[in-house]
C-alpha positions in Angstrom: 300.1 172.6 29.6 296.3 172.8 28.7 295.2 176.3 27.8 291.9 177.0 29.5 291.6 180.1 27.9 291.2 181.5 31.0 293.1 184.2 32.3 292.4 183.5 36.3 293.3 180.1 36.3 296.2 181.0 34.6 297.5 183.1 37.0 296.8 180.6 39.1 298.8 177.9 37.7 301.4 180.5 37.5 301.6 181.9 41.1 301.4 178.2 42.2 304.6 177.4 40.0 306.3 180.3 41.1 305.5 179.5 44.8 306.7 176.1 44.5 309.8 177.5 43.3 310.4 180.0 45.6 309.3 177.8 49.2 311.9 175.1 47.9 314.8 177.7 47.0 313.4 179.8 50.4 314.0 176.5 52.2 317.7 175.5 50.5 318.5 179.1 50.7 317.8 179.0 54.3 319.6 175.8 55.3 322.7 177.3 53.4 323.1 180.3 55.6 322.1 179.1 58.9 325.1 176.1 57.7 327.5 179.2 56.5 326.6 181.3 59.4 327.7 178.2 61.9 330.6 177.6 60.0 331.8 181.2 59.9 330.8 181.4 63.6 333.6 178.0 63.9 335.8 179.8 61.4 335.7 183.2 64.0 336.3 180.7 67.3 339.1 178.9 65.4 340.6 182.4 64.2 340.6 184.3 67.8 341.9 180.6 69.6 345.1 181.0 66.9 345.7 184.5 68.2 344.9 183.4 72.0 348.0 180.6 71.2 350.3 183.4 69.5 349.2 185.7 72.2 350.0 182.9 75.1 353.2 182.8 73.6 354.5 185.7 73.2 353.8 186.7 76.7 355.6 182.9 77.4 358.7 184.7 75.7 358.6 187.3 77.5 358.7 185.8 80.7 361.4 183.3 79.6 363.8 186.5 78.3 363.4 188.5 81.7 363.8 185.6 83.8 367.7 185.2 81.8 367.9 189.2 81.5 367.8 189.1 85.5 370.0 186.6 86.2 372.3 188.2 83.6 372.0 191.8 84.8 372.1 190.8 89.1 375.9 188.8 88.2 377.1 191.4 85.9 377.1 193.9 88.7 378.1 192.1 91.0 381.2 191.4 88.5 381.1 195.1 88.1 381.3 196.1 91.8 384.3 193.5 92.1 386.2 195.3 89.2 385.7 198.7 90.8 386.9 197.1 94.4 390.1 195.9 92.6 390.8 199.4 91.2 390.0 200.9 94.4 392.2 198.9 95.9 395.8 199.1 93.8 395.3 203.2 94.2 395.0 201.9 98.7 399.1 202.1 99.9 398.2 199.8 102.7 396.7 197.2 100.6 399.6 197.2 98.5 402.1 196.9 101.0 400.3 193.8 102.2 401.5 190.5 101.6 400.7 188.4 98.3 398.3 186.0 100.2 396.8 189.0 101.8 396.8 191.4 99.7 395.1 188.8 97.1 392.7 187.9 99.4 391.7 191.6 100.1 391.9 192.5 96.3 389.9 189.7 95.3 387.8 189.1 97.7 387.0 185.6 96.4 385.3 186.5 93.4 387.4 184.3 91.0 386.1 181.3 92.9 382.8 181.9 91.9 381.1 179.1 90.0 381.7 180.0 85.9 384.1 182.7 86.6 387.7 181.9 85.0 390.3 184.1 86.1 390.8 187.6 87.6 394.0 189.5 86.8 395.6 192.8 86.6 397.7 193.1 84.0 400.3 196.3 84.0 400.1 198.7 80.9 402.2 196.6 78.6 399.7 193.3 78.7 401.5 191.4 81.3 399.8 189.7 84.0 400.9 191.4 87.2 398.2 190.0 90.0 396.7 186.9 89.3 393.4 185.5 92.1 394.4 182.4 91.6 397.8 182.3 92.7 400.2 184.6 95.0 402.5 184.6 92.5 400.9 185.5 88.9 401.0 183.2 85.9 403.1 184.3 82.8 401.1 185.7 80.0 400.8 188.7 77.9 397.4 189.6 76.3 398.6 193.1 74.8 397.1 192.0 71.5 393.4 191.6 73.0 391.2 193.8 71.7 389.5 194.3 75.4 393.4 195.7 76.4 393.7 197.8 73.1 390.4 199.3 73.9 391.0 200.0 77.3 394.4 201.7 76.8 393.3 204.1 73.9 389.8 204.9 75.8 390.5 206.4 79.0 386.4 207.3 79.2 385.6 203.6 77.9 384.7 202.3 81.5 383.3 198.5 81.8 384.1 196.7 78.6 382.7 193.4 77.7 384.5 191.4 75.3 383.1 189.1 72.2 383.5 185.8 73.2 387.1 184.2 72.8 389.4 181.2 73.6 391.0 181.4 76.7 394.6 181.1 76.7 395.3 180.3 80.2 392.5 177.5 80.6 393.2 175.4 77.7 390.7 177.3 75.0 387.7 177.4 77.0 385.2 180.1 75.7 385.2 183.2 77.6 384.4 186.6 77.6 385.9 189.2 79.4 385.1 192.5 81.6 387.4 194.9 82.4 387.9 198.1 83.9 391.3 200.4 83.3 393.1 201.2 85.5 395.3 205.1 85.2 397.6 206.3 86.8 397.5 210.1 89.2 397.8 211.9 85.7 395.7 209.9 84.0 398.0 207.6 81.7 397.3 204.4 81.5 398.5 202.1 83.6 397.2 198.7 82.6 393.9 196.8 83.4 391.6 194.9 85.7 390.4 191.8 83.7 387.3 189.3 84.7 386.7 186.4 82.8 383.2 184.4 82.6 383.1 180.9 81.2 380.3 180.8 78.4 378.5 177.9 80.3 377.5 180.3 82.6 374.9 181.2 79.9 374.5 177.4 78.3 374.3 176.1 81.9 371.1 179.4 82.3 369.6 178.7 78.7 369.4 174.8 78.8 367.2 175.4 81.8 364.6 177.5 79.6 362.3 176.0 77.8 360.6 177.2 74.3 359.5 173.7 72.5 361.4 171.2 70.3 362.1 174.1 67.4 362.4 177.0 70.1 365.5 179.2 70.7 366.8 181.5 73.3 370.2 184.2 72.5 372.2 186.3 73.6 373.9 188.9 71.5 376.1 191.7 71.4 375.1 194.9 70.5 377.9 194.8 67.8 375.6 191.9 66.4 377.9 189.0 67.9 376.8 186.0 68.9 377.4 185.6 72.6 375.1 182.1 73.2 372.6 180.6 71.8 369.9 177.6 73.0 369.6 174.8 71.1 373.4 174.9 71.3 376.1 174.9 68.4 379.5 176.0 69.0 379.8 177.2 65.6 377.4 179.5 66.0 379.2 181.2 68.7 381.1 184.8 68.3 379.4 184.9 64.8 377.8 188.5 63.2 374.4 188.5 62.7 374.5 192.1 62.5 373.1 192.1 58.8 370.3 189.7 59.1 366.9 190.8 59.4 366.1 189.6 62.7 368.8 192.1 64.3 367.6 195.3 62.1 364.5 194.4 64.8 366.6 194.0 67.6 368.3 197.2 67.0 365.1 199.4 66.1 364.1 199.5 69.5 364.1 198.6 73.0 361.8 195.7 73.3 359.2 194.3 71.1 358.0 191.2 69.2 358.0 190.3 65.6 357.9 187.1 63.4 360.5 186.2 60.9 362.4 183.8 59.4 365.5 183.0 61.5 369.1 183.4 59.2 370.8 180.6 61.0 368.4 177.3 60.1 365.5 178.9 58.2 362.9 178.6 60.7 360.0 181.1 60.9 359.8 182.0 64.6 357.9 184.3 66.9 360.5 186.7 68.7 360.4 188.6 71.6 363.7 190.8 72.8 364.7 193.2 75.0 367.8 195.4 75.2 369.8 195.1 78.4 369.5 198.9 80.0 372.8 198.8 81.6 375.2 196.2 79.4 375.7 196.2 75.7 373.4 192.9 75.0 370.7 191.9 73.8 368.5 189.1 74.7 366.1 186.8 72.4 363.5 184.0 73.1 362.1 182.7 69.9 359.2 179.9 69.3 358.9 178.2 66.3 355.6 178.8 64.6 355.1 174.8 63.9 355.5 174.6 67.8 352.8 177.3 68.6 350.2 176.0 66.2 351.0 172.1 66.7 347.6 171.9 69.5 345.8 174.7 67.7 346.1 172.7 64.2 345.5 169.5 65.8 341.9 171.0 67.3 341.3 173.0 64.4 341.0 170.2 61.9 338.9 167.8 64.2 336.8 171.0 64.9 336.7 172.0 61.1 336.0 168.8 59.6 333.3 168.0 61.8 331.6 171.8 61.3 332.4 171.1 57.5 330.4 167.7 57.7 327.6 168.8 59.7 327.4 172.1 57.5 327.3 169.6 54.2 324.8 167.7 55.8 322.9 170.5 56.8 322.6 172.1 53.3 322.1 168.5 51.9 319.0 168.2 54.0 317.9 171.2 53.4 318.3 170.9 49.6 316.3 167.2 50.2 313.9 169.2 52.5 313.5 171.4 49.5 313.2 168.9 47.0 310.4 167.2 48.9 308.8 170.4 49.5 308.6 171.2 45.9 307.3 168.1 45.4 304.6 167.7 47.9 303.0 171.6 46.7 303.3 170.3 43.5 301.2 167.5 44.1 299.0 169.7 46.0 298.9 171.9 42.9 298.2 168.7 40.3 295.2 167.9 42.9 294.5 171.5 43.4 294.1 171.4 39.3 292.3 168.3 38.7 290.0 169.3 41.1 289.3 172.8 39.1 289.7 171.2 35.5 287.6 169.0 33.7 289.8 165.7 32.9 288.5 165.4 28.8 289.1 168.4 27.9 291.5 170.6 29.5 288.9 173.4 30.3 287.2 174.6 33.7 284.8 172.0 35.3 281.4 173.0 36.5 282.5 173.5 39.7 285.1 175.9 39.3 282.5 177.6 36.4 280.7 178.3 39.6 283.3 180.4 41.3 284.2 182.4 38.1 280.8 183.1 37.4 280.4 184.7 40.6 283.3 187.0 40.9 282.8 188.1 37.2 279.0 188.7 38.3 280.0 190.4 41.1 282.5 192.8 39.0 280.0 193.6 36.6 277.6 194.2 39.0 280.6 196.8 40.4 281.8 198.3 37.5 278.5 198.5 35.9 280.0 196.3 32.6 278.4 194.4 30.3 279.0 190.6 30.6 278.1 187.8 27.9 277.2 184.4 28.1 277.9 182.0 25.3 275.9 178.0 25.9 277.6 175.5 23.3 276.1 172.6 22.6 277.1 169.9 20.2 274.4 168.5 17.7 273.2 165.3 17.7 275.8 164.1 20.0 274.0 161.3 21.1 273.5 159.7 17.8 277.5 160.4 17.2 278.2 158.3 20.0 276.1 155.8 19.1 277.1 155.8 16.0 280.9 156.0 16.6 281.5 154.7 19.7 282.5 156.6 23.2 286.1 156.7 22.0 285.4 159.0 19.1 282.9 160.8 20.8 286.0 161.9 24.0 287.7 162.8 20.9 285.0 164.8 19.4 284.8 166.2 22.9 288.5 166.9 23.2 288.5 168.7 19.4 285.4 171.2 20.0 287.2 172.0 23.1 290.4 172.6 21.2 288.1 175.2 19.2 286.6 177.3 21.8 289.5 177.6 23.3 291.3 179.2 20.5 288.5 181.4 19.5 288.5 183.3 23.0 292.3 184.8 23.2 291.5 187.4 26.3 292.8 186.7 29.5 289.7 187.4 31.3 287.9 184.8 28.9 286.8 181.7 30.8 285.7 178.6 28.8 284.3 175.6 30.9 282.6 171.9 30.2 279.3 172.2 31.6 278.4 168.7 31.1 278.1 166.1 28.8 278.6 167.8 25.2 278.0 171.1 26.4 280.1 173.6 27.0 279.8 177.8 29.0 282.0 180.4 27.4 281.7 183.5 30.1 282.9 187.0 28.0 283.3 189.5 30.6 283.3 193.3 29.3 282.1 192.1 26.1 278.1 193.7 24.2 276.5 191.8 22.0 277.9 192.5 19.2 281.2 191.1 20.7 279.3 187.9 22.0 277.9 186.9 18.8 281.4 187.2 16.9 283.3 185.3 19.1 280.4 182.7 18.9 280.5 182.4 15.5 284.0 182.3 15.4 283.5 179.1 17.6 280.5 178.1 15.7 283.0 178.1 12.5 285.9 176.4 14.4 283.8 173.5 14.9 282.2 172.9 11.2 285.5 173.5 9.8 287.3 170.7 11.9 285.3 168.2 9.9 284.4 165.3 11.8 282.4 163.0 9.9 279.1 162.8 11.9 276.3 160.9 9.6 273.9 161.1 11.9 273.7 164.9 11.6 271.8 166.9 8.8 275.2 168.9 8.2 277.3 165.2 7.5 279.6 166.8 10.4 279.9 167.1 13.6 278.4 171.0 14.1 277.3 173.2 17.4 274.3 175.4 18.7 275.0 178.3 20.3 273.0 180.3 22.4 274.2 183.9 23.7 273.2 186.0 26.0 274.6 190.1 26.9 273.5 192.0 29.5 274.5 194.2 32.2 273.6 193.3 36.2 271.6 195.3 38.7 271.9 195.0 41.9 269.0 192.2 42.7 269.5 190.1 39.4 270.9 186.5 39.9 274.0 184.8 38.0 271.0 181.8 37.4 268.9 184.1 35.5 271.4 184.7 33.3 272.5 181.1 32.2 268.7 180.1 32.0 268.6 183.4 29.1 271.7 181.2 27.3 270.1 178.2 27.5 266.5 179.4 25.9 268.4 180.7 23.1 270.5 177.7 22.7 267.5 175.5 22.3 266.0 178.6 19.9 268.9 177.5 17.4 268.7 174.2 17.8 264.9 174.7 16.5 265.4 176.4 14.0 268.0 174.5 12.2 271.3 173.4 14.7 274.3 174.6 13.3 274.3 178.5 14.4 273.7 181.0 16.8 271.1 182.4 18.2 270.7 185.5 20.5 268.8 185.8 23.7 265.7 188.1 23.1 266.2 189.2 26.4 267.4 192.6 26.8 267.5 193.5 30.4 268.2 190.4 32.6 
């Protein structure tokens, strides 16, 4: 970069450079948070429409788990009520003195011809079947070593017992589960029990109509922790304990709720909802896979994403360009700005921008009531140099006395201009005359020392007049006035011998 000397068009240059920098960065900084902004706005939609989906869905569950817990719960009693009518009924001496058809019919009421119901018996208090609703006269078979007859017979406050699920023994193996009631006698021994049986596609036939996606699933489960049916279906899975996963420490820690975890029979991280039956020792569970809740949500969210991603990368890229090109353009506008202010030889202030400094530092002194100095350089005998030496060498004998004043004047309120041809205005603000005439010797110095052969010139080398001028400004003085004074002494040294410097006899301008 030239140095001007000048402190004002330094800080010039400078606040231009530092404004280019900052309205390009201002303008990429910009287009990267209006881009992060939008894309943390799409983040925030994409968020909340995942929770809308697991929200949808866990009120999906719910609705799918009452609509089985009612179905469930309304059959159950009604199984209930025709227990209790069968117990009601041995303790009735006219139903028993009936006839088999009748007194079946009464007993029974039809109930073991309900749709999923197996059999209905009474079995006597050592296991053996003693009415049977399916026939007047009852079916061998002893089920003393069931668990739902132990229980009964060594509970007498036990009440409605339902069994975990089982083979039946009197339909071939089918899977069952059993309620029953005891029954005791006037003293309260026992004297045997009543003894429903439902066919577990009763609850396969209810679940398979329930739908909770291609990796959903829908239970039932004892409050023992025994599998009583699950959806998809797997006979294996039936009457096993899945009292000690993690999924049933949630079942068990209260009524209802909903949870996610990872499911202990095939792995799968589900969404759960559950519900404890109020009145029968179950529990039932819907469950969606989490692959199937987020399968449309993912789908949307990566087409949403990766366009808001794209249009965000474009965004900062043309912001950055937008930048870029800003930069550029001020920085032309800067260059032209500079060249318009600088003389193009020699790096220093042209005449017209001498002008404007002039004026404010007249103006300042004029203020402050400071001394300001005036320094006119002019190079001897240039003419004859550049005839002589050509135009060539005398631009570079331009260029070098240049060089000189500028490093002689080192304050940043120093202002060194071309004011045409070979001559040259040094203006010294705050500076007597005392000041003034060192620094133009200093200059003066500078130039003889450099060296250049000048043969036209009394000195053999190319030397400078300079003519300085100190004063201080009243109020109706004129900046004009004042570079007239230079010039007078200027031509003073050039008369009396070129080479030096020569003070304006002017004391008061």
């Amino acid at each position: 970069m030239i140095n001007t000397g000048n402190g004002l068009f330094a800080d010039f240059v400078g606040l231009v450079q530092r404004k280019l920098l900052s309205s390009s960065l201002l303008v990429a900084g910009a287009g990267a948070i209006i881009a992060i902004v939008m894309m943390g706005l799409c983040g925030m939609v994409l968020y909340q429409s995942r929770q809308d989906a697991l929200d949808h869905t866990r009120d999906s569950l719910r609705d799918i788990a009452l609509i089985a817990e009612r179905d469930i719960e309304r059959n159950f009693e009604l199984y209930e009520l025709s227990l209790q009518a069968v117990v009601d009924g041995l303790k009735d001496p006219e139903i028993m003195a009936l006839s088999p058809r009748l007194r079946r019919e009464v007993l029974f009421d039809r109930a073991a011809s309900a749709k999923y119901l197996g059999s209905m018996l009474v079995l006597d208090k050592k296991g053996n079947i003693l009415l049977d609703s399916g026939s007047d006269t009852p079916r061998p078979g002893n089920f003393a070593d069931r668990e739902y007859f132990t229980l009964q017979r060594d509970n007498p406050a036990l009440g409605v017992y339902l069994s975990d699920p089982y083979a039946s023994r009197l339909r071939g193996g089918s899977p069952s589960i059993a309620l029953t009631r005891r029954i005791s006698n006037s003293d309260g021994s026992f004297a045997g029990i009543v003894l429903l049986t439902v066919n577990l596609d009763y609850f396969h036939q209810l679940f398979a109509g329930l739908s909770l996606g291609p990796h959903g699933s829908l239970s039932l489960i004892g409050k023992d922790g025994v599998m009583m049916m699950r959806q998809p279906y797997d006979a294996r899975i039936i009457s096993r304990n899945i009292k000690n996963a993690s999924t049933f420490q949630h079942f068990m820690a209260q009524d209802e709720g909903s949870f996610g975890d990872t499911a202990s029979i095939d792995g799968i991280r589900r969404l759960y909802w559950f519900r404890n039956f109020p009145n029968t020792p179950l529990i039932i569970m819907a469950a969606a896979a989490e692959q199937d809740i987020y399968a449309a949500w993912r789908g949307r969210a990566l087409t949403i994403g990766s366009l808001m991603a794209a249009f965000g990368s474009t965004f900062i890229g043309l912001a950055a360009l937008l930048g870029i090109q800003l930069r550029r353009r001020m920085r032309a506008e800067s260059e032209l700005s500079l060249l318009a202010r600088t003389d193009g030889l020699t790096g220093l202030n042209n005449r017209r921008s001498l002008g404007e400094i002039l004026d404010a530092e007249w103006r300042r002194a004029k203020r402050t009531r400071s001394v300001m100095s005036l320094l006119f350089v002019d190079i001897d005998r240039f003419k004859a140099y550049n005839d002589t030496y050509g135009h060539q060498a005398g631009d570079d004998a331009l260029a070098e006395v240049a060089r000189c004043i500028t490093e002689s004047i080192r304050r940043p309120t120093d202002t060194a201009a071309r004011y045409g041809g070979e001559e040259f205005i040094v203006v010294l603000p705050d500076t007597p005359t005392a000041g003034a005439f060192e620094i133009a010797e200093k200059i003066r110095r500078a130039i003889c020392n450099c060296g250049i052969e000048h043969a036209g010139s009394e000195h053999g080398r190319v030397t400078a007049s300079i003519g300085a001028v100190s004063c201080a400004p009243q109020s109706d003085d004129d900046v004009t006035t004042v570079i007239r004074a230079a010039d007078e002494a200027l031509y003073d040294a050039k008369a009396t011998g070129r080479n030096k410097v020569s003070l304006s006899r002017v004391s008061k301008i």
